[in-house]
C-alpha positions as CSV (number, residue, x, y, z in Angstrom):
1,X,11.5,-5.0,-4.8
2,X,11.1,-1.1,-4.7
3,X,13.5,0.7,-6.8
4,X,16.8,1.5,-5.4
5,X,16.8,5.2,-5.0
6,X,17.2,6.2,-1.4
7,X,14.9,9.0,-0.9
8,X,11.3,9.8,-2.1
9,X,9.4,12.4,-1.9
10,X,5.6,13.5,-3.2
11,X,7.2,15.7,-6.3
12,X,8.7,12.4,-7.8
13,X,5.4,11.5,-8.8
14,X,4.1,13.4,-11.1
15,X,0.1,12.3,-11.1
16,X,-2.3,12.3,-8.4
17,X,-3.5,8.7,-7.4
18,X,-6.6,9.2,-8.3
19,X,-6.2,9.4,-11.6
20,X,-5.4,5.9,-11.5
21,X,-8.1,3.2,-12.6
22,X,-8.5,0.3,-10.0
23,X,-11.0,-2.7,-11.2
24,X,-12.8,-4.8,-8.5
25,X,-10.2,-7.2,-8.6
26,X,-7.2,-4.9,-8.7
27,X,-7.5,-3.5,-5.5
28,X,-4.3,-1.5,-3.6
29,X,-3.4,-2.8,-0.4
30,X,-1.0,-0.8,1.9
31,X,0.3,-2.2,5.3
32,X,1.3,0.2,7.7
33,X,4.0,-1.0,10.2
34,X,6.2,0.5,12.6
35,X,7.5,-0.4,16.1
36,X,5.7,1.1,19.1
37,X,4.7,5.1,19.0
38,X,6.2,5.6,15.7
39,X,3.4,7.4,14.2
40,X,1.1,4.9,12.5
41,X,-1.9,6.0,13.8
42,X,-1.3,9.5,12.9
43,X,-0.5,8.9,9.2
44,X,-3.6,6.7,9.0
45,X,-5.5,9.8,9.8
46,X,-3.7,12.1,7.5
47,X,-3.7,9.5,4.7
48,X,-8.2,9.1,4.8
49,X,-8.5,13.0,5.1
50,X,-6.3,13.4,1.8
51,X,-7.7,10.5,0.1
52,X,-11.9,11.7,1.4
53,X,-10.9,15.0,-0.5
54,X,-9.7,13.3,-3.4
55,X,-12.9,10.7,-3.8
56,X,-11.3,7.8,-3.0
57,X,-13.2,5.3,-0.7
58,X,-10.4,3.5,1.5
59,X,-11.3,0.6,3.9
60,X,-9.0,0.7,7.3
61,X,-8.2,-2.8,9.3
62,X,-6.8,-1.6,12.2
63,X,-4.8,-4.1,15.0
64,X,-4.4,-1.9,17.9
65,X,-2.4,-3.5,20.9
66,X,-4.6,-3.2,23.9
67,X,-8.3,-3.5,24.0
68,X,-9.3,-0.2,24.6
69,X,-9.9,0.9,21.1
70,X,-7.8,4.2,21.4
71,X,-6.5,4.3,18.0
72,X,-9.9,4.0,16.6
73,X,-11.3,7.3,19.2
74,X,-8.3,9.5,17.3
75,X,-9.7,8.9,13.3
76,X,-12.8,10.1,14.8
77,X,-15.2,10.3,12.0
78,X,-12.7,9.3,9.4
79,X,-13.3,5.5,10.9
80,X,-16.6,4.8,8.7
81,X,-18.3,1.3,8.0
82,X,-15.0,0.5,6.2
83,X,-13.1,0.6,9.4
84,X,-12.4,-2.5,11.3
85,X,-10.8,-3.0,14.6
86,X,-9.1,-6.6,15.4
87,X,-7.9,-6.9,19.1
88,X,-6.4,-9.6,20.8
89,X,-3.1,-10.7,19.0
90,X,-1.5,-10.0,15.4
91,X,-2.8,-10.1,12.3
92,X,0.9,-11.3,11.3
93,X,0.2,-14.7,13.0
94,X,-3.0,-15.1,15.8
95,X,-5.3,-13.6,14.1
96,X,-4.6,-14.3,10.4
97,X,-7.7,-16.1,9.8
98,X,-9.9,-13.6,10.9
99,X,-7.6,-10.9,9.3
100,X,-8.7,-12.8,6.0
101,X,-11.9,-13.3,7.0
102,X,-12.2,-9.3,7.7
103,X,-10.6,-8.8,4.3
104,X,-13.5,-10.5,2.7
105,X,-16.5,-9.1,3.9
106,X,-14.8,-5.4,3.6
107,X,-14.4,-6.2,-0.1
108,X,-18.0,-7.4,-0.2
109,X,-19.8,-5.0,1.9
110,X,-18.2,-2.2,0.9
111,X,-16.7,-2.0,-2.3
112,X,-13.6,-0.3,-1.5
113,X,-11.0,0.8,-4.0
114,X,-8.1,0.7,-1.3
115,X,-7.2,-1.4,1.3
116,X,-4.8,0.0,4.3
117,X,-3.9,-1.9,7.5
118,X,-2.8,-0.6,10.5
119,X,-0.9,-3.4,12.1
120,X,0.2,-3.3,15.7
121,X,3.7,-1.7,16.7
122,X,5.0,-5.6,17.7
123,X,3.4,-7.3,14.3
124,X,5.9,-8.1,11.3
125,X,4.9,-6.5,8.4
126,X,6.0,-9.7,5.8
127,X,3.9,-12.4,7.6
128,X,0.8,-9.7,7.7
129,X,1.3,-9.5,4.0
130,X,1.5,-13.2,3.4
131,X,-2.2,-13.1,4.1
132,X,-2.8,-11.3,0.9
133,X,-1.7,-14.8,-0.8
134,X,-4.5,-16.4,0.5
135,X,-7.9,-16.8,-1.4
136,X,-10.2,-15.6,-1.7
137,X,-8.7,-12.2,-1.3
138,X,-5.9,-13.4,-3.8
139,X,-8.6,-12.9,-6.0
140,X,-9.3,-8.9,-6.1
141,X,-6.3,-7.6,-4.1
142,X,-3.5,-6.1,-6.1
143,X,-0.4,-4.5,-5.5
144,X,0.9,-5.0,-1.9
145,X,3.4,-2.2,-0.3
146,X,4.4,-2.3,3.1
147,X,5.4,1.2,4.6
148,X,7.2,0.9,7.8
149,X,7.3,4.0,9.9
150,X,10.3,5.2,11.7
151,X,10.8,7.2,15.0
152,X,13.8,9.0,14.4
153,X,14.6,10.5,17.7
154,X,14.6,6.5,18.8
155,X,17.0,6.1,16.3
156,X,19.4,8.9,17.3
157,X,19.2,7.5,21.0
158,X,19.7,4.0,19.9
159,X,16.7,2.8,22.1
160,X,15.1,-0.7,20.9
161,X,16.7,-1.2,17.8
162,X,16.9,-4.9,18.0
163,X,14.7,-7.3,17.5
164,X,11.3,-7.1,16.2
165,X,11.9,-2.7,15.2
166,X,15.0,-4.4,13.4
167,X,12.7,-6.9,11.5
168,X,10.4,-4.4,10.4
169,X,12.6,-2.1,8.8
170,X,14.6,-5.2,7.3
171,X,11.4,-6.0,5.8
172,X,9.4,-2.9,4.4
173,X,9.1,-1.6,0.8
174,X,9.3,2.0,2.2
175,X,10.9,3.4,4.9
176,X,8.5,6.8,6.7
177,X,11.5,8.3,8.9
178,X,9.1,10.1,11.2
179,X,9.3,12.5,13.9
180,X,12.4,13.9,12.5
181,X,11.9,18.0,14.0
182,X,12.5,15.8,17.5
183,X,16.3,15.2,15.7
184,X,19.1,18.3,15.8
185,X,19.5,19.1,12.4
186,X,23.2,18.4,12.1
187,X,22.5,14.7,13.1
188,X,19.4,13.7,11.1
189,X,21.6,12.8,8.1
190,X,23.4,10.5,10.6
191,X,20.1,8.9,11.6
192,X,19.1,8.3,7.8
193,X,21.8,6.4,7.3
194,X,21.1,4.0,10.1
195,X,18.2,3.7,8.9
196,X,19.5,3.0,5.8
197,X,22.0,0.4,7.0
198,X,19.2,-1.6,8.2
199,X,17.9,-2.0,4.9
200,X,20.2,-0.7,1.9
201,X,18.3,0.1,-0.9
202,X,14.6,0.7,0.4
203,X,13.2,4.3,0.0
204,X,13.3,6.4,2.8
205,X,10.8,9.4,3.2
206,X,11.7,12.4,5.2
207,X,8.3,13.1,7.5
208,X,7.5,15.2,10.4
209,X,4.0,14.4,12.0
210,X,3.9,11.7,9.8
211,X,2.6,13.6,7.3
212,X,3.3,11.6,3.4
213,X,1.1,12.4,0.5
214,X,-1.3,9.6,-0.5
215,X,0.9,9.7,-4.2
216,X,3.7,8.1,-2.0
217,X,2.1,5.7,-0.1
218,X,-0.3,4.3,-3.2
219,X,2.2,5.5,-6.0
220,X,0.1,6.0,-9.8
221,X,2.8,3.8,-11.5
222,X,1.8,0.3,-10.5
223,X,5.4,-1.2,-12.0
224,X,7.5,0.9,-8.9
225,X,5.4,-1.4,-6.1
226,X,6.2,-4.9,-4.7
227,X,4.3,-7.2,-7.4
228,X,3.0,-10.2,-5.9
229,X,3.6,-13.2,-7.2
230,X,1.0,-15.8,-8.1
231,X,2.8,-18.2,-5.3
232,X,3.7,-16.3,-2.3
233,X,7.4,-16.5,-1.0
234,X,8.9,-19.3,1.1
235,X,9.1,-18.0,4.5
236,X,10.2,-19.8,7.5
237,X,7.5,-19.7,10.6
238,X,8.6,-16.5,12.3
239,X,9.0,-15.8,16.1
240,X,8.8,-12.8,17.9
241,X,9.4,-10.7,21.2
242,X,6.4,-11.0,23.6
243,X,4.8,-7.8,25.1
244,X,2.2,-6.9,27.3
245,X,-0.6,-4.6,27.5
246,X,-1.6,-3.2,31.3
247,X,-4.2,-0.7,31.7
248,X,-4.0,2.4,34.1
249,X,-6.5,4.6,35.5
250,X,-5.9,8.2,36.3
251,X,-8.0,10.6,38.3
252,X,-9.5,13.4,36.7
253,X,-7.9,16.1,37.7
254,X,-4.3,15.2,37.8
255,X,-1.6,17.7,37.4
256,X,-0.2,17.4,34.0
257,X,3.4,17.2,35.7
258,X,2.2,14.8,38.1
259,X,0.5,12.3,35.1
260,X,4.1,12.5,33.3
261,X,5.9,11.6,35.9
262,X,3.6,8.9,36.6
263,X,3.4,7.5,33.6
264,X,7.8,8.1,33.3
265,X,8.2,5.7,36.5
266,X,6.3,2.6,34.7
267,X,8.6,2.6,32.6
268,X,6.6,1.4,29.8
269,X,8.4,1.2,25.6
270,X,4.3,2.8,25.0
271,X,2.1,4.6,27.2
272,X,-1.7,6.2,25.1
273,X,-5.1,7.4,26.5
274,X,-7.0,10.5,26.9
275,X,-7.4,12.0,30.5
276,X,-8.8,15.0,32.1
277,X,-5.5,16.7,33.3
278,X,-6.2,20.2,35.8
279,X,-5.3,22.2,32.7
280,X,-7.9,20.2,30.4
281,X,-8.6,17.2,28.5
282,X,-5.4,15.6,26.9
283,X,-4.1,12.6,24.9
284,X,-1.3,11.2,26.3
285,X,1.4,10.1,24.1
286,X,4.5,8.5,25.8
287,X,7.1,6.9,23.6
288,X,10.1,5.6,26.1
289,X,11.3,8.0,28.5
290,X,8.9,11.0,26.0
291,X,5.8,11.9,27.3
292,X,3.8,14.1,25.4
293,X,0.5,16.2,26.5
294,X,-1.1,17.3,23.4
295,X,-4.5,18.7,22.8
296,X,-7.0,16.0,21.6
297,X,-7.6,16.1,17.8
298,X,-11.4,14.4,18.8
299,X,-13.4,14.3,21.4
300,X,-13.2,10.7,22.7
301,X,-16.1,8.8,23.9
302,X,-16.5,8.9,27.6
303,X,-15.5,5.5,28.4
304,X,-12.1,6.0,27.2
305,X,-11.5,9.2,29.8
306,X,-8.6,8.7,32.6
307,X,-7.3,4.9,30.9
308,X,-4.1,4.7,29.8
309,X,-2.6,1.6,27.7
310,X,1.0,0.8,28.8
311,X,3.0,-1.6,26.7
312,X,6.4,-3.1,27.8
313,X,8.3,-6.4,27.1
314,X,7.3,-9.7,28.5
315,X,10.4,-12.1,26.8
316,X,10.3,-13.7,23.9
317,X,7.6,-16.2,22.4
318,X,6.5,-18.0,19.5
């Protein structure tokens, strides 16, 4: 397990990842968790442009939920030939064979010297990183984190914290409380130690706009990350809630105050997409009753203009 200490930030380590040798066969893997609209994406896209600058050459598996390929539009020109888009279930269980599969000819193709995967905000980050057990990419993956991001302002309004957002913090190595300038001040101390509660003893890291420093996410000292064994752990077959994906189209043109009230009366736990509001293009980013207008950081392809994903529950399932 990760040490014990309750906090981390990018001054605790005191060399740059970079600096750190990784062999063919001793390659970093990172798994990027987090329950729906907690940030992944966005620290995906912070993480490449500070590891680009630093020379590192990091493959991305991404499993967006939906089919529209949204999350891959936002990385923009970040999401080279060692990005990789699986739709159509979760890499934690559906599609773990061609998770694996997708593992393998990223390693062979393209030589990277990390590995990050972006699962989606309903996948369990333990069962995706079982997969890592599994030959042949037992043979060149090394040390497996799993970072699990947070929404705090879900966590100070106690929305969805059962269930599969309590698995995934339960689970993680390291905790990314995100979104935490959404928080008062005088109660974000109160929503770390929630957090906390959830799983004593797993790092937590402070973030607004999910911004962490690659030295935290792929830390230089090998010996502080989640060895993995030469047997993987026993692990019962997992179950988990059931959601579904519905896509919306919206006129061009909408009124932005029209589009979030709209998208408000679905009622959807995730609502994402770009459209062409009267006052511009924006990316829509609605997290519960939050809906958010924001100013693209790309410009999207044209087929992805006025279609919104909206996720919600569906019941439970295997």
């Amino acid at each position: 397990m990760m040490p014990q200490d309750k906090s981390l930030s990018s001054s605790d380590v005191k060399k740059t990842v970079s600096d750190v040798p990784v062999t063919g066969n001793n390659v970093p893997a990172l798994v990027v968790s987090g329950f729906l609209g907690a940030g992944k994406t966005t620290l995906v896209r912070h993480l490449l442009e500070e590891a680009q600058a630093q020379g590192m050459r990091i493959a991305v598996v991404s499993n967006e939920f939906g089919e529209l390929g949204i999350d891959q539009a936002l990385l923009g020109n970040q999401a080279g030939p060692g990005y990789v888009e699986l739709e159509g279930g979760c890499v934690c269980c559906k599609l773990s064979d061609e998770f694996v599969t997708t593992l393998q000819r990223i390693h062979e193709e393209v030589h990277p010297d990390r590995v990050v995967v972006e699962t989606s905000g309903v996948a369990l980050p333990f069962d995706t990183l079982l997969n890592f057990w599994r030959e042949p990419v037992s043979e060149w993956v090394g040390e497996c984190l799993s970072a699990v991001v947070v929404n705090a302002e879900q966590v100070a309004e106690g929305r969805d914290l059962q269930g599969t957002f309590e698995q995934q913090v339960s689970s993680a190595d390291l905790l990314i409380l995100n979104k935490l300038d959404l928080v008062p001040s005088d109660r974000r101390d109160q929503v770390q130690e929630r957090v906390q509660g959830l799983a004593p003893g797993t790092p937590v890291v402070p973030a607004v706009q999910a911004r962490v420093s690659t030295s935290v996410l792929f830390p230089p000292d090998p010996g502080s990350l989640l060895k993995r064994a030469a047997r993987p752990p026993a692990h019962e077959p997992h179950t988990h809630e059931a959601f579904e994906a519905e896509e919306c189209v919206i006129e061009s043109g909408i009124a932005p105050e029209t589009l979030v009230r709209t998208i408000q009366a679905r009622q959807a736990l995730r609502a994402k997409g770009f459209v062409q509001t009267s006052e511009g293009l924006r990316l829509v980013q609605g997290v519960g009753p939050r809906v958010d207008l924001v100013a693209p950081p790309v410009n999207p392809p044209e087929h992805l203009l006025g279609r919104l994903v909206l996720i919600r529950r569906s019941g439970s399932s295997e």
